[in-house]
PDB file as gemmi writes it, atoms N, CA and C in Angstrom:
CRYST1    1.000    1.000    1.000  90.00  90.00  90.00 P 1                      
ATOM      1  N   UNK A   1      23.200 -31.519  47.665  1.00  0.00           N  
ATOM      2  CA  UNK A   1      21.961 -31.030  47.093  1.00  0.00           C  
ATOM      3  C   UNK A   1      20.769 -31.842  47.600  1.00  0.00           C  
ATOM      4  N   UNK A   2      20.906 -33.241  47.650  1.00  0.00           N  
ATOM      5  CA  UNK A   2      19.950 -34.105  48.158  1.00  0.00           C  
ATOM      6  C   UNK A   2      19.808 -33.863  49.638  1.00  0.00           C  
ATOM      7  N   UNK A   3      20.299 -33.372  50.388  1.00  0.00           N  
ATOM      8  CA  UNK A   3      20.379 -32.583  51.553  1.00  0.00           C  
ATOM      9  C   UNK A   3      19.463 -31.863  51.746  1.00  0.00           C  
ATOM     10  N   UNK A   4      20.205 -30.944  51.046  1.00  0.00           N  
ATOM     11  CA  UNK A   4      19.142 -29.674  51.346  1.00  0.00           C  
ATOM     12  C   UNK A   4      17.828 -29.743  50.776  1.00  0.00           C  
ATOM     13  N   UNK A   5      17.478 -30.602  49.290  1.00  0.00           N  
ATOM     14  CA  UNK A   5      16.160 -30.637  49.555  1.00  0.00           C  
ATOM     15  C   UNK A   5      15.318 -31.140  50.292  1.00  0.00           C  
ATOM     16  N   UNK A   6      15.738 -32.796  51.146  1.00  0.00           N  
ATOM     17  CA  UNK A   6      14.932 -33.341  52.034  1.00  0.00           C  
ATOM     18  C   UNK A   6      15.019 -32.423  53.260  1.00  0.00           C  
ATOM     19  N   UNK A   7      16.004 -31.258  53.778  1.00  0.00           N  
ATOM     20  CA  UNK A   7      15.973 -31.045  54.969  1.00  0.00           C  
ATOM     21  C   UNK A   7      14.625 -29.789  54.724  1.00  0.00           C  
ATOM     22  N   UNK A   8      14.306 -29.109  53.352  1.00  0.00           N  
ATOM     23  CA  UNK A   8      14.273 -27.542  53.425  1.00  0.00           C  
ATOM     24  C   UNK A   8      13.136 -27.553  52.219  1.00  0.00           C  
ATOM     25  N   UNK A   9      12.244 -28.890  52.468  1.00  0.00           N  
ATOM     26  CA  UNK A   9      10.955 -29.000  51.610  1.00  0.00           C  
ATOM     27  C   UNK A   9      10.432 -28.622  51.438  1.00  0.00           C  
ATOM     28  N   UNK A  10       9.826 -27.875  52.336  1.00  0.00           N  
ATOM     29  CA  UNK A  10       8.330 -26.952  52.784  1.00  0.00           C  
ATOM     30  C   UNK A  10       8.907 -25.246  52.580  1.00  0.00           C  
ATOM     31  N   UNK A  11       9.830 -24.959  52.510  1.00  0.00           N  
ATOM     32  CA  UNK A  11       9.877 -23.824  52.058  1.00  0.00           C  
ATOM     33  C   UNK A  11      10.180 -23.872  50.593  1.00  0.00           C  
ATOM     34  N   UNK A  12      10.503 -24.666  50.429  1.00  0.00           N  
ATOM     35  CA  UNK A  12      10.823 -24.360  48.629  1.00  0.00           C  
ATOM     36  C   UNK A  12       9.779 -24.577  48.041  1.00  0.00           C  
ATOM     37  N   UNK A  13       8.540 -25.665  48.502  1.00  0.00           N  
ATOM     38  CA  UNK A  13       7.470 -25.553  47.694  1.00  0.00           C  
ATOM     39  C   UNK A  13       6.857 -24.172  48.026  1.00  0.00           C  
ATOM     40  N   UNK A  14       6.976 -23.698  49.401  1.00  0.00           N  
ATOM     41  CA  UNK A  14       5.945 -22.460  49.112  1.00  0.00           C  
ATOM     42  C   UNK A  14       6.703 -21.200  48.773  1.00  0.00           C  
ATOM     43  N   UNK A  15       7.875 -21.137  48.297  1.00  0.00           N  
ATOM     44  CA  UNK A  15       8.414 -19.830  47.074  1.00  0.00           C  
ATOM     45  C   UNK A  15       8.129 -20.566  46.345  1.00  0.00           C  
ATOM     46  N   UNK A  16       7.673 -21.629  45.635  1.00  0.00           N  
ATOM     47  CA  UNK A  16       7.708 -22.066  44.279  1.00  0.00           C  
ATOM     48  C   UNK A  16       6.082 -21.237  44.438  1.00  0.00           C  
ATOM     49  N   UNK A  17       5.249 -22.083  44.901  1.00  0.00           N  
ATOM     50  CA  UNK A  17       3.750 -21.501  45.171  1.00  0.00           C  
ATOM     51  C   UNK A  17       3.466 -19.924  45.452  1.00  0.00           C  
ATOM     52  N   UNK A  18       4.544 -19.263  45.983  1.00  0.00           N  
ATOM     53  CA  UNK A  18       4.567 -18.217  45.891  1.00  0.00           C  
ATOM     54  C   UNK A  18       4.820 -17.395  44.570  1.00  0.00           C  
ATOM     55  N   UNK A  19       5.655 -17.694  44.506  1.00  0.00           N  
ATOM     56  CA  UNK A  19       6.280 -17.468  43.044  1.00  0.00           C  
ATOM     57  C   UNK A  19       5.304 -17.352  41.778  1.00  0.00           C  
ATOM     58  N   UNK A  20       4.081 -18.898  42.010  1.00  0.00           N  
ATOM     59  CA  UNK A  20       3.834 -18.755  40.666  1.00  0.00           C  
ATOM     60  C   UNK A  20       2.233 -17.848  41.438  1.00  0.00           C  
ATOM     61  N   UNK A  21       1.816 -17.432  42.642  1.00  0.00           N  
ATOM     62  CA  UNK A  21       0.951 -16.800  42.923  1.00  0.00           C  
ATOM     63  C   UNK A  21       1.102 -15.217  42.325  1.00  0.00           C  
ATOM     64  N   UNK A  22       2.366 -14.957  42.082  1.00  0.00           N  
ATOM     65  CA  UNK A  22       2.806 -12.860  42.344  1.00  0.00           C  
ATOM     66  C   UNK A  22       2.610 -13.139  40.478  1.00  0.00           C  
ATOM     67  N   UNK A  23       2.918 -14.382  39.969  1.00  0.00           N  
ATOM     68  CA  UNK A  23       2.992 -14.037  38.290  1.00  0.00           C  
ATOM     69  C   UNK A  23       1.195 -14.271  37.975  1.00  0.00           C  
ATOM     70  N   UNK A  24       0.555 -14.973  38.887  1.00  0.00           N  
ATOM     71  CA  UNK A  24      -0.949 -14.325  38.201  1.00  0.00           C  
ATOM     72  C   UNK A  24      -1.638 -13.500  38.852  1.00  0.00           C  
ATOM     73  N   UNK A  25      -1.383 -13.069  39.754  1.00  0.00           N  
ATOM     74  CA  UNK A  25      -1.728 -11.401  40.401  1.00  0.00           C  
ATOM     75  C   UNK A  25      -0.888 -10.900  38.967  1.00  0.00           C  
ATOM     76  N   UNK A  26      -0.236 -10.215  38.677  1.00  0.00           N  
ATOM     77  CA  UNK A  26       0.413  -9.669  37.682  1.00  0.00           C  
ATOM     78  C   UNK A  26      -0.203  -9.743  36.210  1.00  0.00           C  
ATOM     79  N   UNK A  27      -0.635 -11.302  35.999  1.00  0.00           N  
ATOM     80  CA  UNK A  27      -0.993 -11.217  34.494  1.00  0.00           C  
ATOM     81  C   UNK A  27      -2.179 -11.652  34.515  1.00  0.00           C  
ATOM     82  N   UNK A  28      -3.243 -12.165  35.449  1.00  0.00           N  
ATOM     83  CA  UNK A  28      -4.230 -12.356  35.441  1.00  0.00           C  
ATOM     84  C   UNK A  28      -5.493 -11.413  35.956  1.00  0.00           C  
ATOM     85  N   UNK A  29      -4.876 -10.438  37.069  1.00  0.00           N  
ATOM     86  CA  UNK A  29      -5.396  -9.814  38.022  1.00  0.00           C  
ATOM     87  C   UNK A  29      -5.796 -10.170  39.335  1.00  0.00           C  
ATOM     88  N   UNK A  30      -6.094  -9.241  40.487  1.00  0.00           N  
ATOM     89  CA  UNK A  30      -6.548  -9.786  41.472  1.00  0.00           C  
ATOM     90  C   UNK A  30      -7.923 -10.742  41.793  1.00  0.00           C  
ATOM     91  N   UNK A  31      -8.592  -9.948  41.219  1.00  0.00           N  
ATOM     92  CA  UNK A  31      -9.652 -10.829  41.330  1.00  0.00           C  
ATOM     93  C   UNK A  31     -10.419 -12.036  40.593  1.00  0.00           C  
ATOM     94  N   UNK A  32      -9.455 -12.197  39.520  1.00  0.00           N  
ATOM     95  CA  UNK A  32      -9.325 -13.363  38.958  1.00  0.00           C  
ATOM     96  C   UNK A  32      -8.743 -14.224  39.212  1.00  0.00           C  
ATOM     97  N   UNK A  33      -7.340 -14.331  40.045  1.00  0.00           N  
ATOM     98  CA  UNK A  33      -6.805 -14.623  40.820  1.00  0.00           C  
ATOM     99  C   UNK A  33      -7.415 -15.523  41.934  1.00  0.00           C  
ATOM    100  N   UNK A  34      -8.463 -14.663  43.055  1.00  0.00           N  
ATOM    101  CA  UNK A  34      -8.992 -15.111  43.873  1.00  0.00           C  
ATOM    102  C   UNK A  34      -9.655 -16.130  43.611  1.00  0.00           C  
ATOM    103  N   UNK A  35     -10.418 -15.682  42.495  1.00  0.00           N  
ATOM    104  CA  UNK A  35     -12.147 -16.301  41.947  1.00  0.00           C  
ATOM    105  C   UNK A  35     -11.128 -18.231  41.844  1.00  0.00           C  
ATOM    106  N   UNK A  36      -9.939 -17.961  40.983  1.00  0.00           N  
ATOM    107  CA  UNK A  36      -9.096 -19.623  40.586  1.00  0.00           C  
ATOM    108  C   UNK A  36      -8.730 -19.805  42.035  1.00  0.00           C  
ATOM    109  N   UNK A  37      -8.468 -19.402  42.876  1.00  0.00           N  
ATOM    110  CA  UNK A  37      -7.708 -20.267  44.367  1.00  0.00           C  
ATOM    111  C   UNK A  37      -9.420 -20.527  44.735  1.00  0.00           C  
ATOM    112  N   UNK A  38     -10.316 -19.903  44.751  1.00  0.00           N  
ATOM    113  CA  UNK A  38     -11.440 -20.243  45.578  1.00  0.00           C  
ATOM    114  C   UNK A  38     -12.198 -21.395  44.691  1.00  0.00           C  
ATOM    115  N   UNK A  39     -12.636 -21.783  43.568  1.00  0.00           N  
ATOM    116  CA  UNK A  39     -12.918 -22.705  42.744  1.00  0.00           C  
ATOM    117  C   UNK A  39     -11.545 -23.933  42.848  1.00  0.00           C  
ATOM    118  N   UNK A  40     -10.375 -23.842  43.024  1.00  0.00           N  
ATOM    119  CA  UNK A  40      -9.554 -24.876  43.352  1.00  0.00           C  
ATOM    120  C   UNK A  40      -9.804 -25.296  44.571  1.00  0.00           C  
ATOM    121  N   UNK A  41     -10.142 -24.667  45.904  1.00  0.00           N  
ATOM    122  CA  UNK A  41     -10.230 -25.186  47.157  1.00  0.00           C  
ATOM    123  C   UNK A  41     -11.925 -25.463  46.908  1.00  0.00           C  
ATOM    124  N   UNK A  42     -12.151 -25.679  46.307  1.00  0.00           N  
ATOM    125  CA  UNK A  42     -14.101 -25.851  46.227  1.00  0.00           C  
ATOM    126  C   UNK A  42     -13.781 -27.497  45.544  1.00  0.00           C  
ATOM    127  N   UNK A  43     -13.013 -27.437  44.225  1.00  0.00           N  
ATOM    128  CA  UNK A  43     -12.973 -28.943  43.800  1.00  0.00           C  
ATOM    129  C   UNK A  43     -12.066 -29.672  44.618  1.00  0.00           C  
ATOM    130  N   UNK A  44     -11.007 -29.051  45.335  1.00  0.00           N  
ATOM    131  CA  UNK A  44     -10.279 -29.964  46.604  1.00  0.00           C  
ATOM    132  C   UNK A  44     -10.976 -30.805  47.365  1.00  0.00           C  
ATOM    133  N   UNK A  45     -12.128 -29.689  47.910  1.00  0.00           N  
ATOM    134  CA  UNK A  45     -12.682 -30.046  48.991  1.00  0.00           C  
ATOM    135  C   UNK A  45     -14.250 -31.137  48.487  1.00  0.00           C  
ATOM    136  N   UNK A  46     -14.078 -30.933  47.573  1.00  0.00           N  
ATOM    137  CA  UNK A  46     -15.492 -32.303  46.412  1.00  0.00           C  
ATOM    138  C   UNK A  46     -14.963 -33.570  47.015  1.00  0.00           C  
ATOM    139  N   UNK A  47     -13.606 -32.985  46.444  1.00  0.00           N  
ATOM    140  CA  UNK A  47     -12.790 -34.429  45.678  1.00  0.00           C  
ATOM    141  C   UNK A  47     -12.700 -35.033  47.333  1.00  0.00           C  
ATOM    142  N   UNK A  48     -12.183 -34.429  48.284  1.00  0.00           N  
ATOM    143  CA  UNK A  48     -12.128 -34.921  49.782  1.00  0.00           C  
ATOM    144  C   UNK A  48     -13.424 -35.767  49.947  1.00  0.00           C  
ATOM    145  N   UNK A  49     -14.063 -34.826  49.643  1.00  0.00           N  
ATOM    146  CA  UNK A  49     -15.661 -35.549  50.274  1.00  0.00           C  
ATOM    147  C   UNK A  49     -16.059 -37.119  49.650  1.00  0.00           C  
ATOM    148  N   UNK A  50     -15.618 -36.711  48.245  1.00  0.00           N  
ATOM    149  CA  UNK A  50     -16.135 -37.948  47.497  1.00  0.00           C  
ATOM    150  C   UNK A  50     -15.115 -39.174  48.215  1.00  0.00           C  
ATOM    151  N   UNK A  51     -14.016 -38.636  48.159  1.00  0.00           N  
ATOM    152  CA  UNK A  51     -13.035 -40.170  48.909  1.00  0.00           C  
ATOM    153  C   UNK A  51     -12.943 -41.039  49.760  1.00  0.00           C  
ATOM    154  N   UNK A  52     -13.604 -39.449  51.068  1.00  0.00           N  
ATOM    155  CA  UNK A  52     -13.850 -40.203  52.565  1.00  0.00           C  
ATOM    156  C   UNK A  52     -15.107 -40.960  52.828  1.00  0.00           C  
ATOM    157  N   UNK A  53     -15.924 -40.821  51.900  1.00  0.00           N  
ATOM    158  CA  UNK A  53     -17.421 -41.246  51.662  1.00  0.00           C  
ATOM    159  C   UNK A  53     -17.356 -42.325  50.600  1.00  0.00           C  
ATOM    160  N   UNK A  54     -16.584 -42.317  50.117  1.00  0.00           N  
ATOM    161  CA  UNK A  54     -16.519 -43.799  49.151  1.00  0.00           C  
ATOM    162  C   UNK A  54     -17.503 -43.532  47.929  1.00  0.00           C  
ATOM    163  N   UNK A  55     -17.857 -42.910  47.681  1.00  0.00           N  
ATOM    164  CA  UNK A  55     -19.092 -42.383  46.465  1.00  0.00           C  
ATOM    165  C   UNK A  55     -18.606 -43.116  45.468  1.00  0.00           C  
ATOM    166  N   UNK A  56     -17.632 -42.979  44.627  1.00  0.00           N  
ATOM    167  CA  UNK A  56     -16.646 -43.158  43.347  1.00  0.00           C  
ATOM    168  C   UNK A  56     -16.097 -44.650  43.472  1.00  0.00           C  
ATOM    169  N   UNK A  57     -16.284 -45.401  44.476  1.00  0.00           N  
ATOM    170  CA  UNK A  57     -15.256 -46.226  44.430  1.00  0.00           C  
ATOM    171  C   UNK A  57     -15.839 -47.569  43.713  1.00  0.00           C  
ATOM    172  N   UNK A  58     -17.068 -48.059  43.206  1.00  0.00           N  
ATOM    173  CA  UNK A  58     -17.438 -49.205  42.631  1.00  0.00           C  
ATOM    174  C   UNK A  58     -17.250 -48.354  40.981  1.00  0.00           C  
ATOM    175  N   UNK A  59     -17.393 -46.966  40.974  1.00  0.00           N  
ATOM    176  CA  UNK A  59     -17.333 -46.863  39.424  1.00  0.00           C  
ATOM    177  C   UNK A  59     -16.183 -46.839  39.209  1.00  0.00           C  
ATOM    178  N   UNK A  60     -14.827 -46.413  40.023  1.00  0.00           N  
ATOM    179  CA  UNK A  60     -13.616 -46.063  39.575  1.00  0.00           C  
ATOM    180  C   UNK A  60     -12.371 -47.528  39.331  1.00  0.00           C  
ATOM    181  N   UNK A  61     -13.360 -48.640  40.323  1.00  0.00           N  
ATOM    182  CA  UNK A  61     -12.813 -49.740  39.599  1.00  0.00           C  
ATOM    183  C   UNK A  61     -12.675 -50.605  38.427  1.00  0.00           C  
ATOM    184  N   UNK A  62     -14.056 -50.053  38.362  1.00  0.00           N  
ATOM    185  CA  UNK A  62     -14.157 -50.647  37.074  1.00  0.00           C  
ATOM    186  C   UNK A  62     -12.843 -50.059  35.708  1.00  0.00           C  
TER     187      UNK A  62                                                      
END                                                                             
């Protein structure tokens, strides 16, 4: 079992990611759907910015 998950990683996360994508198309709708993946890749891409730029880093030590 420890096998197959280190060999066969990357596909199991993306049926998992898949998986939980088809259950909110289904119960959320499509375009509600979209609107949450596009606001998640919007705070991804903050959070990138703030890291590589160091913005956060004298307050987050504290």
């Amino acid at each position: 079992m420890q096998e197959y998950l280190s060999r066969d990683k990357l596909p199991l996360i993306c049926g998992i990611l898949g998986f939980i994508l088809a259950v909110l198309f289904f119960t959320v709708g499509f375009f509600k759907t979209i609107l949450l993946i596009l606001i998640t890749v919007i705070g991804v891409a903050i959070g990138i910015y703030l890291r590589n730029n160091h913005i956060l880093d004298d307050y987050l030590k504290k």
